[in-house]
The first five atom37 places (N, CA, C, CB, O) and aatype in JSON, in Angstrom:
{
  "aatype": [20, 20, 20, 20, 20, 20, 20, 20, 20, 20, 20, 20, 20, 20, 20, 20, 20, 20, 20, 20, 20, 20, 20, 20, 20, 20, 20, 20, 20, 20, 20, 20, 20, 20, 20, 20, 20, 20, 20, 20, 20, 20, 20, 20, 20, 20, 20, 20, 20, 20, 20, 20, 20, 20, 20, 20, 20, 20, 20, 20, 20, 20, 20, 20, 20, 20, 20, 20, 20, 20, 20, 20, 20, 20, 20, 20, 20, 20, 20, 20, 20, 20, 20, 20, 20, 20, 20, 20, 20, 20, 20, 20, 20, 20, 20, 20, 20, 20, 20, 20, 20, 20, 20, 20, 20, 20, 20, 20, 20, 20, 20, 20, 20, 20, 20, 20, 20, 20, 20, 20, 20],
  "atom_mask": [
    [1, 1, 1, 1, 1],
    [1, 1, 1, 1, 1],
    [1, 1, 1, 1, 1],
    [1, 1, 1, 1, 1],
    [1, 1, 1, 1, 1],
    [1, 1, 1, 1, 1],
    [1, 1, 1, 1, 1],
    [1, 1, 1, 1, 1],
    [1, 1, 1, 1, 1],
    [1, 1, 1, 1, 1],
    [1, 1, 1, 1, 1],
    [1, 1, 1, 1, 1],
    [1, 1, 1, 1, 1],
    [1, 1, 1, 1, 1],
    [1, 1, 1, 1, 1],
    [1, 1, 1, 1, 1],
    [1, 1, 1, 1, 1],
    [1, 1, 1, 1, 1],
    [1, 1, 1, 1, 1],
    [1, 1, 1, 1, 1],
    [1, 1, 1, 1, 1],
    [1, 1, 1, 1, 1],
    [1, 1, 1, 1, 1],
    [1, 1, 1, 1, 1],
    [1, 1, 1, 1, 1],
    [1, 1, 1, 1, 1],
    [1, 1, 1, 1, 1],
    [1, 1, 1, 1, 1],
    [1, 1, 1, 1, 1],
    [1, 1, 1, 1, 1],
    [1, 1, 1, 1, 1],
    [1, 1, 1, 1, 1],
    [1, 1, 1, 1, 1],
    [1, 1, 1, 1, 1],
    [1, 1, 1, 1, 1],
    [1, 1, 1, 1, 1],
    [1, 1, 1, 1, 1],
    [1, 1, 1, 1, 1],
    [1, 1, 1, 1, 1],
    [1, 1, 1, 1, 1],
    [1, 1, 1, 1, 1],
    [1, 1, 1, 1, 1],
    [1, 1, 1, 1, 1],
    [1, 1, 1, 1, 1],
    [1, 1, 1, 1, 1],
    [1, 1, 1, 1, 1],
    [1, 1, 1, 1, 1],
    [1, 1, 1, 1, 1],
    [1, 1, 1, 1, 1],
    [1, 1, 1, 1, 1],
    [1, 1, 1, 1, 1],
    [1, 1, 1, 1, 1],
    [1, 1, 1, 1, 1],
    [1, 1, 1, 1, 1],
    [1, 1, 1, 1, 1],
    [1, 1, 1, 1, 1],
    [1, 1, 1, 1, 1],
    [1, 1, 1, 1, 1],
    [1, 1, 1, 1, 1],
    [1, 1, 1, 1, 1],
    [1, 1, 1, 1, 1],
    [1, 1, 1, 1, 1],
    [1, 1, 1, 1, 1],
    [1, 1, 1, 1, 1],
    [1, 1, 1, 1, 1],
    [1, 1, 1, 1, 1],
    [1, 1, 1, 1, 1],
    [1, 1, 1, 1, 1],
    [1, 1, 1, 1, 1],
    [1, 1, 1, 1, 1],
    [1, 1, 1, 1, 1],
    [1, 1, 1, 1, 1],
    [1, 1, 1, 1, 1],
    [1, 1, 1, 1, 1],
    [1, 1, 1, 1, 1],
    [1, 1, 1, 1, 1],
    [1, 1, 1, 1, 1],
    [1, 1, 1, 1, 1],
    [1, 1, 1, 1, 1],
    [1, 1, 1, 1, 1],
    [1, 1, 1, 1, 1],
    [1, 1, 1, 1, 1],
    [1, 1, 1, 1, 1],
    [1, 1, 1, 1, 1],
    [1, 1, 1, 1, 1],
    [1, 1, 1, 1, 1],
    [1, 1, 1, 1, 1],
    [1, 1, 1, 1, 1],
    [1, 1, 1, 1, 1],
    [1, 1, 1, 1, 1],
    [1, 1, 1, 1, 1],
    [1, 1, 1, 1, 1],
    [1, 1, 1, 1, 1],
    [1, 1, 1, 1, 1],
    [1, 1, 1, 1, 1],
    [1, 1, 1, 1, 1],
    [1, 1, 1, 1, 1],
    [1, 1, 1, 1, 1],
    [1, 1, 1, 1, 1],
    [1, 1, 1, 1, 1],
    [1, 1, 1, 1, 1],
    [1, 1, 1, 1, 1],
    [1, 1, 1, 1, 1],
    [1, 1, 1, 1, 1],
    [1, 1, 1, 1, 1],
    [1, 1, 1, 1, 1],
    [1, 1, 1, 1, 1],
    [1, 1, 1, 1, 1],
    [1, 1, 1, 1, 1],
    [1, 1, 1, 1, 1],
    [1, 1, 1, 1, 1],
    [1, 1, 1, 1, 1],
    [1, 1, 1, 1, 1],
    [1, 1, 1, 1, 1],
    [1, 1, 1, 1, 1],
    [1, 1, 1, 1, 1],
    [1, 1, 1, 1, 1],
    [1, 1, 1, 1, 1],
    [1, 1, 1, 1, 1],
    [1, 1, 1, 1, 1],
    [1, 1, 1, 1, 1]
  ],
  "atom_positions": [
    [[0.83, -1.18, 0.0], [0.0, 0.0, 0.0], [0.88, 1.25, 0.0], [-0.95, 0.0, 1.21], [1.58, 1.37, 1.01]],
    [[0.97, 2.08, -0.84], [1.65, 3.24, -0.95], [1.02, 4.04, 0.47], [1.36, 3.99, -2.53], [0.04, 3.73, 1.16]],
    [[1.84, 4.99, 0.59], [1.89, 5.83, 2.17], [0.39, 7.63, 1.3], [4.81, 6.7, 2.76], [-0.57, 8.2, 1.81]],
    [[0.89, 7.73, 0.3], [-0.38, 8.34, -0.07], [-1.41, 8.38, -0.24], [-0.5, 8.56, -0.53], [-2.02, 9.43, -0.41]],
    [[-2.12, 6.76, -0.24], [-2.94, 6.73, -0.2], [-3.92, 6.13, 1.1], [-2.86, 6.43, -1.16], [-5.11, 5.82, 0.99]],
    [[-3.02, 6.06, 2.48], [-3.46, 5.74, 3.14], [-5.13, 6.49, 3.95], [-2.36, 5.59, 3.58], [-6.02, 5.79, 4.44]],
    [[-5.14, 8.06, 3.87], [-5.95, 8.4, 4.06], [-7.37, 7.72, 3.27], [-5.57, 9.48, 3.99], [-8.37, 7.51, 3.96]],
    [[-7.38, 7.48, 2.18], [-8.39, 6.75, 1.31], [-8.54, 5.69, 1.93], [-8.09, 6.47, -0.09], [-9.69, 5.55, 2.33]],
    [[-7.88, 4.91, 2.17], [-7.83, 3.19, 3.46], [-8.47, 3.14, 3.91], [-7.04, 2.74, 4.6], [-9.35, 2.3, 3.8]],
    [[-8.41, 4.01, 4.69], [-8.58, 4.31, 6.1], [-10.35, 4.72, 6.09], [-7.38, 5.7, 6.63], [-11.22, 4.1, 6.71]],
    [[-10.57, 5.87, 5.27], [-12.02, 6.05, 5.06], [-13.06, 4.99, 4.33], [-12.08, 7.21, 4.34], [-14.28, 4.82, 4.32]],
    [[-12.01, 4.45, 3.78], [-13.07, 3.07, 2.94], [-13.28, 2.16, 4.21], [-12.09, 1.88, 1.39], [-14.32, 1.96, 4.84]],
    [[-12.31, 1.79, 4.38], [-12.68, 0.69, 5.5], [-13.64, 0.96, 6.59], [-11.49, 0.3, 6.21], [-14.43, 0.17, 7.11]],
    [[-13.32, 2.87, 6.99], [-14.32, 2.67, 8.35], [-16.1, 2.75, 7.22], [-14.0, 4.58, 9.98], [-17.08, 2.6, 7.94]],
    [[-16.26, 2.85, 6.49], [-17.37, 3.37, 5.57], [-17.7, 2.06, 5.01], [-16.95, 4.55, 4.4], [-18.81, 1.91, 4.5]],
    [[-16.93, 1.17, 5.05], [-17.48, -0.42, 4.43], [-17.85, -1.22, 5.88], [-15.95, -1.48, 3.37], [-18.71, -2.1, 5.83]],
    [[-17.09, -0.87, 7.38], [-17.83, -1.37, 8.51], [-18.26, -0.78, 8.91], [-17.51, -1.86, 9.31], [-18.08, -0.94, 10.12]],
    [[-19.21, 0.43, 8.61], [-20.29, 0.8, 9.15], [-21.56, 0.2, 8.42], [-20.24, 2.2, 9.19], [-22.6, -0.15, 8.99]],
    [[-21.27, 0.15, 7.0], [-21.96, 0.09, 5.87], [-22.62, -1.93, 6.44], [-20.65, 0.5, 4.12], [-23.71, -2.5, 6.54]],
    [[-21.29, -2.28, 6.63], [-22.08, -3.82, 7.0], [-22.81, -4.08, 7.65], [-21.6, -4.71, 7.39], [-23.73, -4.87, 7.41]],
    [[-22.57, -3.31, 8.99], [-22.79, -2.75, 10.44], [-24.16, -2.99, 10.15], [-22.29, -1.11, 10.93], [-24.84, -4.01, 10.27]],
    [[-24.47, -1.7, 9.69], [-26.25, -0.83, 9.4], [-26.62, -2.06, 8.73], [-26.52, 0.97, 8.14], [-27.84, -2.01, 8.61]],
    [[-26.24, -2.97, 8.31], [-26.8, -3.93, 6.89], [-27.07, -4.97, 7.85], [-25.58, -4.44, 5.36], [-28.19, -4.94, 8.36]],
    [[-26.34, -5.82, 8.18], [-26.49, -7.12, 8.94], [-27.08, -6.7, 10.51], [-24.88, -7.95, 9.01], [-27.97, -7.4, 10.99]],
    [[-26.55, -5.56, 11.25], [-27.78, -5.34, 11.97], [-26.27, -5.95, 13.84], [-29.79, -6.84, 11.12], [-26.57, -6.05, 15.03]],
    [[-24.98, -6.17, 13.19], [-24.64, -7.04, 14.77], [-23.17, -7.51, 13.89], [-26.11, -8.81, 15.49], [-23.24, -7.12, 12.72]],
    [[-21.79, -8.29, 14.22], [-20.76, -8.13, 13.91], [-20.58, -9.78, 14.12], [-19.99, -6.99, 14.62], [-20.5, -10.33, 15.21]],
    [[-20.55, -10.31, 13.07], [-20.19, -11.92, 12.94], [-19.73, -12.24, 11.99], [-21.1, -12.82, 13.0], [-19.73, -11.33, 11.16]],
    [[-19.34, -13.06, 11.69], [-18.76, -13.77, 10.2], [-19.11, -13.19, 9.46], [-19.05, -15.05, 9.7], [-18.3, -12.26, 9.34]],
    [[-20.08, -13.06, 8.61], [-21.27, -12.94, 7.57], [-20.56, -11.04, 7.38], [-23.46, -13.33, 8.43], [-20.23, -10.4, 6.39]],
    [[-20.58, -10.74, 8.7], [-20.52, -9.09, 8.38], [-19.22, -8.95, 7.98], [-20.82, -8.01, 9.67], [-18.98, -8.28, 6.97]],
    [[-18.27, -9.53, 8.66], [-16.59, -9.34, 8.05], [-16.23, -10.1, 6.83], [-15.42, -9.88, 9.14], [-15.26, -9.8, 6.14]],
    [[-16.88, -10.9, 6.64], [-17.0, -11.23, 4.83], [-17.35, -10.39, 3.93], [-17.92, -12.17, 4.41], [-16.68, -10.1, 2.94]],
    [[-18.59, -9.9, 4.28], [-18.84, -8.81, 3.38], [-18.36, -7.34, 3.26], [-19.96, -8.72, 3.45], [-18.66, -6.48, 2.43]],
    [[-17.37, -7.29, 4.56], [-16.53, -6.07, 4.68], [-15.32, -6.35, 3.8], [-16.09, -5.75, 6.23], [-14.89, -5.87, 2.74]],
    [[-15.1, -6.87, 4.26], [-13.63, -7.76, 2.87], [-13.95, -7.34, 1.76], [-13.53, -9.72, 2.48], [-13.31, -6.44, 1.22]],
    [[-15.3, -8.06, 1.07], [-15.55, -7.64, -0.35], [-15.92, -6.32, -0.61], [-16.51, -8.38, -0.92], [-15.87, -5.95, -1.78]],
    [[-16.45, -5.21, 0.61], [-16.78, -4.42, -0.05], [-15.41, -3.4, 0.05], [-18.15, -4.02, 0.36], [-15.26, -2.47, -0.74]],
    [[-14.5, -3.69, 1.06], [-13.34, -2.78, 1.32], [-12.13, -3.18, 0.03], [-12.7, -3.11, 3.08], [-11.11, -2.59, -0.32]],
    [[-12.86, -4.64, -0.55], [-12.03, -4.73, -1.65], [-12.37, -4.66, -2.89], [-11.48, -5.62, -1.63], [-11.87, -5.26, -3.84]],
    [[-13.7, -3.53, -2.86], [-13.97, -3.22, -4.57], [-13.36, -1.99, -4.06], [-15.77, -3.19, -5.52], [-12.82, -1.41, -5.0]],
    [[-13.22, -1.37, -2.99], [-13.18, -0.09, -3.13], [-11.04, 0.16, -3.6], [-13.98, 0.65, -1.38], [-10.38, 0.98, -4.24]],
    [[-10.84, -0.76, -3.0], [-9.06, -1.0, -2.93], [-9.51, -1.06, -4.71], [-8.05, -2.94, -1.8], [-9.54, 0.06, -5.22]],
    [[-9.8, -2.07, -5.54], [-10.21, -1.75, -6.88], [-10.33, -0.99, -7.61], [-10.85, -1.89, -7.09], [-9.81, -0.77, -8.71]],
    [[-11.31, -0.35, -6.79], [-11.88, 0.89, -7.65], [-10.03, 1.91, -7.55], [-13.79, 1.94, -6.52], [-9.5, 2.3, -8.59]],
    [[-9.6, 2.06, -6.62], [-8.53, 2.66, -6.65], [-7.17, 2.27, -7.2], [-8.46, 2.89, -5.65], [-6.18, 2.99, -7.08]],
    [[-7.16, 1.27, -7.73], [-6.05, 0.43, -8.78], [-6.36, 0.28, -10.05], [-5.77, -0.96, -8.44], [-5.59, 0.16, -11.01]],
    [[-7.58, 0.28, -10.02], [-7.98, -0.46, -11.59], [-7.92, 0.36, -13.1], [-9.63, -0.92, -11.5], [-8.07, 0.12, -14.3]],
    [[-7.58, 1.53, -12.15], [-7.47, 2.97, -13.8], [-8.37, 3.03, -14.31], [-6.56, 2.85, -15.22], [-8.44, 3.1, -15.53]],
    [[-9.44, 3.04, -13.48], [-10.62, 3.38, -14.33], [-11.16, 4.98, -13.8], [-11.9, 2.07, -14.11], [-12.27, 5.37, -14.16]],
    [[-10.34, 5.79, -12.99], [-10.65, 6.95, -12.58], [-9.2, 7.64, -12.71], [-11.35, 6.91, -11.18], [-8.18, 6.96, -12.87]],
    [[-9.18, 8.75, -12.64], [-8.01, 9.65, -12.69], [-7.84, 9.95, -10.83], [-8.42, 11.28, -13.85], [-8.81, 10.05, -10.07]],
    [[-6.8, 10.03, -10.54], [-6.34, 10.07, -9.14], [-5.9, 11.67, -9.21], [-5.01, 8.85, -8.71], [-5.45, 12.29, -10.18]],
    [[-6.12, 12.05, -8.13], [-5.75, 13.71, -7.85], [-5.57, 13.54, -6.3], [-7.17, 15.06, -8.33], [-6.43, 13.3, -5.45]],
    [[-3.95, 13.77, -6.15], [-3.74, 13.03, -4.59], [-4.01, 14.99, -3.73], [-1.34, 11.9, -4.3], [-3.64, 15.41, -2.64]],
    [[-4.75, 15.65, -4.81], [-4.59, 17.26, -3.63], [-5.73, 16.6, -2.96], [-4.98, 19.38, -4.34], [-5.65, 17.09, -1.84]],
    [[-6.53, 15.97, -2.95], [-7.68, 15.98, -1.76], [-7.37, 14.34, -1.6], [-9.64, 16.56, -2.27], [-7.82, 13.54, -2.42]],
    [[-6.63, 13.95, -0.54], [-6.24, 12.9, -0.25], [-7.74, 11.48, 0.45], [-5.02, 13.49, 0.79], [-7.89, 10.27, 0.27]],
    [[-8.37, 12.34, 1.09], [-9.48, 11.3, 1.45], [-10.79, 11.19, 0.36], [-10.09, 11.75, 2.97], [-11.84, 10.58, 0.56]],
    [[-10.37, 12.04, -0.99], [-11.24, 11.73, -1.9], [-10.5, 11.84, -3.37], [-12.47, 12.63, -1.71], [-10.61, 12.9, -3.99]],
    [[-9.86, 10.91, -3.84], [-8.96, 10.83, -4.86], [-9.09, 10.58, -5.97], [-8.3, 10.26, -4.69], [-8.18, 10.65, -6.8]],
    [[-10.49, 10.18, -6.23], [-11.12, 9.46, -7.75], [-11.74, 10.55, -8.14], [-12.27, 8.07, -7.75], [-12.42, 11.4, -7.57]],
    [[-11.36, 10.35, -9.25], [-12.25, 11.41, -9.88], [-12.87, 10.92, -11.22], [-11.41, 12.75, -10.15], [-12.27, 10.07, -11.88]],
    [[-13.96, 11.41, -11.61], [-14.45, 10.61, -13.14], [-14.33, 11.1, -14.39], [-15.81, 10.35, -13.25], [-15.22, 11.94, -14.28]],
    [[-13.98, 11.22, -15.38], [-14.25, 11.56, -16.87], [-15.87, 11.67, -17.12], [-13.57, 10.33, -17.88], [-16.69, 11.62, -16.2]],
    [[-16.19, 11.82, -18.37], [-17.38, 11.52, -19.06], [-17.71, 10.34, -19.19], [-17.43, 11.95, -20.15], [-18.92, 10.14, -19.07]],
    [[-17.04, 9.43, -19.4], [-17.42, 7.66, -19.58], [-17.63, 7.47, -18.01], [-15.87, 6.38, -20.36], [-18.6, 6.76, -17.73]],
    [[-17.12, 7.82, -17.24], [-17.23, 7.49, -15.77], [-18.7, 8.21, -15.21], [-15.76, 8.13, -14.91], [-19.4, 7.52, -14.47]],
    [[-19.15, 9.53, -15.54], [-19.93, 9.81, -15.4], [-21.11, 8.96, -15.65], [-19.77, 10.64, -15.76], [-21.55, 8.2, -14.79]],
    [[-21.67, 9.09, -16.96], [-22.46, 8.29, -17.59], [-22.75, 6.74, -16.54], [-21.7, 8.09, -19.1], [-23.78, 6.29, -16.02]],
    [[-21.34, 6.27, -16.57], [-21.06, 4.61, -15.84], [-22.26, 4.57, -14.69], [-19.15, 4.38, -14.89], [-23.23, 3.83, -14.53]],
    [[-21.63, 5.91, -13.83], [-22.3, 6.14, -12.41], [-23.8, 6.22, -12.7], [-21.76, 7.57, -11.62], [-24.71, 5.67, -12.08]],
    [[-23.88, 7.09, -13.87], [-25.25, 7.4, -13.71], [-26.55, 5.97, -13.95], [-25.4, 8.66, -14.86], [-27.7, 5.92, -13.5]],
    [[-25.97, 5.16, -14.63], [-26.97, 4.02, -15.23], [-26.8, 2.81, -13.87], [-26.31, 3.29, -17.13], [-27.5, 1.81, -13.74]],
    [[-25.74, 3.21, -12.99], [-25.22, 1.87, -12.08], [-26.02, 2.45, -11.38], [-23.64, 1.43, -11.5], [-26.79, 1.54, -11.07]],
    [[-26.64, 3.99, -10.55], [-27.35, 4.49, -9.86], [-29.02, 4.45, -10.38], [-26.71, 5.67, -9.69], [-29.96, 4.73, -9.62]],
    [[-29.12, 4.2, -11.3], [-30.45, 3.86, -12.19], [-30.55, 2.45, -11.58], [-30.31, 3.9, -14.1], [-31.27, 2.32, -10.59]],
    [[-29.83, 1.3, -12.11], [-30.27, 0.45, -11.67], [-30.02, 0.07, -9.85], [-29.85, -0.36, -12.63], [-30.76, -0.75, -9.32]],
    [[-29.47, 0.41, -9.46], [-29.43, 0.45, -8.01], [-30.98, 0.88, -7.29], [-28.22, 1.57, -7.62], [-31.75, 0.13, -6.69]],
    [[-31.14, 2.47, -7.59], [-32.66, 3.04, -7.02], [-33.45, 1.86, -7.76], [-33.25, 4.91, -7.59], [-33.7, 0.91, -7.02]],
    [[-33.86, 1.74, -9.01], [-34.51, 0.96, -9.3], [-34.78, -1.09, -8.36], [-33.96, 1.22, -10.63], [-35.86, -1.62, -8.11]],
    [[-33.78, -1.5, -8.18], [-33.51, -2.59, -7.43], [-34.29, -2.53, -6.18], [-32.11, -2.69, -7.19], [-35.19, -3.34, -5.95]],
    [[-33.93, -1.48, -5.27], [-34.36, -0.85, -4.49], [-35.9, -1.01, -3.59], [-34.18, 0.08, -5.13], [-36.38, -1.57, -2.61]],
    [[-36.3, 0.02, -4.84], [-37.74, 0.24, -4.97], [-38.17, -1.06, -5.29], [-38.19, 1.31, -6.0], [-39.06, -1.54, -4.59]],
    [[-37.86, -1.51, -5.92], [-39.1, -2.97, -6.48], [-38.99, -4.14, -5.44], [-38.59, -3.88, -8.3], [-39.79, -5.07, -5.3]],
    [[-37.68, -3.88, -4.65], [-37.9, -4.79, -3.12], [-38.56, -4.6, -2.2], [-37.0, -4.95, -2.38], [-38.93, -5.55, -1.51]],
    [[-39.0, -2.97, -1.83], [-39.77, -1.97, -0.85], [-41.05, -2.58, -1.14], [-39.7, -0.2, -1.16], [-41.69, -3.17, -0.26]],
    [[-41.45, -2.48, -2.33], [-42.69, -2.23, -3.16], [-42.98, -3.84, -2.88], [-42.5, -1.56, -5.0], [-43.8, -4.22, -2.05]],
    [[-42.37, -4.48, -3.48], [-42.55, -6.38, -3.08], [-42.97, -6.37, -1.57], [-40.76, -7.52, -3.21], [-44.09, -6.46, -1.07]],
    [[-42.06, -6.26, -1.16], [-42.09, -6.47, 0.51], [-43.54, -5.76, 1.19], [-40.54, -5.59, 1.27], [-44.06, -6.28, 2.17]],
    [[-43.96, -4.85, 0.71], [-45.31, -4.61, 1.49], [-45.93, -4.73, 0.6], [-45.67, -3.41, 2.24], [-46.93, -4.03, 0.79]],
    [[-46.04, -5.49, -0.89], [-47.16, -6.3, -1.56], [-47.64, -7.42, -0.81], [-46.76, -6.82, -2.86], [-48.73, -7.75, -0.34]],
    [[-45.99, -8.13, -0.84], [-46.29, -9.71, -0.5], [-46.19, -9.84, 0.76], [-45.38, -10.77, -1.1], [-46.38, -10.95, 1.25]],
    [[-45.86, -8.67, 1.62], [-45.9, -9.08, 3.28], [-44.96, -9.64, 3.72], [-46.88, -9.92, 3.75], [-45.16, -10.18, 4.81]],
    [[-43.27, -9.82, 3.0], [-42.65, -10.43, 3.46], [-41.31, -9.39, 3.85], [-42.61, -11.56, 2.65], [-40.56, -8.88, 3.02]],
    [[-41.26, -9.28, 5.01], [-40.31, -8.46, 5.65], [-38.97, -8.43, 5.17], [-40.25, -8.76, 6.89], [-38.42, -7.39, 4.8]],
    [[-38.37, -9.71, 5.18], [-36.77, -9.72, 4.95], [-36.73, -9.38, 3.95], [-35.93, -10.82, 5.06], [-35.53, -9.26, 3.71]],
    [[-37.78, -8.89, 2.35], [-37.27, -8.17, 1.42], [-37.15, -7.12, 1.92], [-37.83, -8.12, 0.35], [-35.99, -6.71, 1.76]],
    [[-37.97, -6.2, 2.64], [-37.39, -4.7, 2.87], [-36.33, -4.71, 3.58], [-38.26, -3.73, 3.54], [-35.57, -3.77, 3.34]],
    [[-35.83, -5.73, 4.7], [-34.62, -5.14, 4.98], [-33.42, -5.66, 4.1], [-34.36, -5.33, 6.4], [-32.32, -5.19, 4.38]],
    [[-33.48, -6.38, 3.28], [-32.41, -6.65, 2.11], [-32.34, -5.5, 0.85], [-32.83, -8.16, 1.4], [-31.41, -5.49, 0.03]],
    [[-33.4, -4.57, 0.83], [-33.6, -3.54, 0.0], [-32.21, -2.71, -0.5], [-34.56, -2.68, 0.74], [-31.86, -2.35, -1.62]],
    [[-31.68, -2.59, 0.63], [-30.8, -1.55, 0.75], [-29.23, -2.24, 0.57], [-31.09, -0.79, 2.22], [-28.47, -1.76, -0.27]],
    [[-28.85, -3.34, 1.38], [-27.78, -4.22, 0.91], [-27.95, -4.43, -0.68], [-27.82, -5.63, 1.72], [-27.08, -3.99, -1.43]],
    [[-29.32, -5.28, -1.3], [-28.95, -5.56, -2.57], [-28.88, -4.64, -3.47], [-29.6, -6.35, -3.01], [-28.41, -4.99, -4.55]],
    [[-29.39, -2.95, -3.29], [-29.54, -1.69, -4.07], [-28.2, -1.58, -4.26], [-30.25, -0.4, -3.41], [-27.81, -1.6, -5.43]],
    [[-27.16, -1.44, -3.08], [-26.04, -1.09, -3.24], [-24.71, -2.12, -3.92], [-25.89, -0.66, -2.02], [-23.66, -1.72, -4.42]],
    [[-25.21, -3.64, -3.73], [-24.6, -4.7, -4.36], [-24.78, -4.57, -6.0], [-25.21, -6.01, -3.77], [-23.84, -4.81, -6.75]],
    [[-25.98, -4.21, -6.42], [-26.31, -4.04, -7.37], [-25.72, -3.07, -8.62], [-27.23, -3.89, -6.99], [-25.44, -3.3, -9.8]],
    [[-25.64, -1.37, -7.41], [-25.01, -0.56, -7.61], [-23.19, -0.67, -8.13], [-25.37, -0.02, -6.54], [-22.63, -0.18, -9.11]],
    [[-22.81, -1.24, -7.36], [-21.26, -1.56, -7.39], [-21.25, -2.39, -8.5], [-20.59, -2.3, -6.05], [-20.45, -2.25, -9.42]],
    [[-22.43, -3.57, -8.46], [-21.8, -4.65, -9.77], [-22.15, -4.51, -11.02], [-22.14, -6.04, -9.68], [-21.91, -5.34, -11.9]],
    [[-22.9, -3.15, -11.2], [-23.43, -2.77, -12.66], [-21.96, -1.97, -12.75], [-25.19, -1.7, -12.87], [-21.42, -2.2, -13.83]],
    [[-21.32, -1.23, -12.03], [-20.34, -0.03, -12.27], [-19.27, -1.15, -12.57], [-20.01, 1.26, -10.87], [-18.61, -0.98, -13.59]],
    [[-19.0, -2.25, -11.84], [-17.98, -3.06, -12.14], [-18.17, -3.66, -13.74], [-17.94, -4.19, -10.99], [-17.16, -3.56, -14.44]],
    [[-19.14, -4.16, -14.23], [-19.61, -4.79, -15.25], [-19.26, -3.88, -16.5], [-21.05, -5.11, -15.02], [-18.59, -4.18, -17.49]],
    [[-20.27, -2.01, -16.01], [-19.66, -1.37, -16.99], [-18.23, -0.84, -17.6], [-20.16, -0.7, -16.86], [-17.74, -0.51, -18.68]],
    [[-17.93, -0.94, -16.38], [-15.84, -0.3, -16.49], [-15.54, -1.17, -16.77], [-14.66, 0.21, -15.24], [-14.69, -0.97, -17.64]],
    [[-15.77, -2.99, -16.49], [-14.85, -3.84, -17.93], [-14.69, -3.82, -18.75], [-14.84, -4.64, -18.39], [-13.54, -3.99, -19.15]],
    [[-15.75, -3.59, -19.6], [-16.12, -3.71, -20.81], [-15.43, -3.2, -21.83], [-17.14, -3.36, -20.88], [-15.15, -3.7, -22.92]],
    [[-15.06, -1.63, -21.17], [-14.11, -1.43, -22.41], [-12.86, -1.34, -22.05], [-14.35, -0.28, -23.21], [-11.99, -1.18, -22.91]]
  ]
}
């Protein structure tokens, strides 16, 4: 890990265990698994050259182009969208654990459309 980018580390990680935190609801296996994966798209997102780095604002270093823009915008389309149609299920069909999965799978969703789109080209 380079020494410049430690401030970025440091904020992903506490922001991916809070993020599990609020999600799973309590701190067990299940939650530090999914801290792993999510502290390691974000280590990703910061290697993978798919953003331009600007180390003057050290705890926020990515920055996007126009292709990156766009990326965000359709990965945030389908994310809200995901979302909503679990909310909307869940007090159709009366079944609780979709609304509280609403928000974990919006954001799983979110990340793996942005991952899907930045492969591609």
């Amino acid at each position: 890990m380079k020494k410049e980018f430690m401030p970025y580390y440091i904020s992903r990680a506490i922001l991916s265990m809070v993020f599990v935190i609020i999600a799973f609801g309590t701190v067990s296996w299940m939650t530090l698994f999914w801290f792993t994966l999510l502290f390691g798209g974000f280590v990703l997102y910061l290697r993978s050259g798919w953003f331009a780095i600007d180390l003057s604002n050290p705890w926020f270093p990515l920055r996007r182009d126009d292709r990156g823009k766009e990326t965000q915008r359709k990965a945030l389309l389908a994310a809200v969208i995901t979302g909503l149609l679990l909310s909307t299920a869940s007090g159709l069909l009366s079944v609780e654990a979709l609304g509280h999965l609403a928000l974990p799978l919006a954001t799983m969703t979110y990340f793996g459309v942005q991952f899907l789109l930045f492969s591609k080209a």
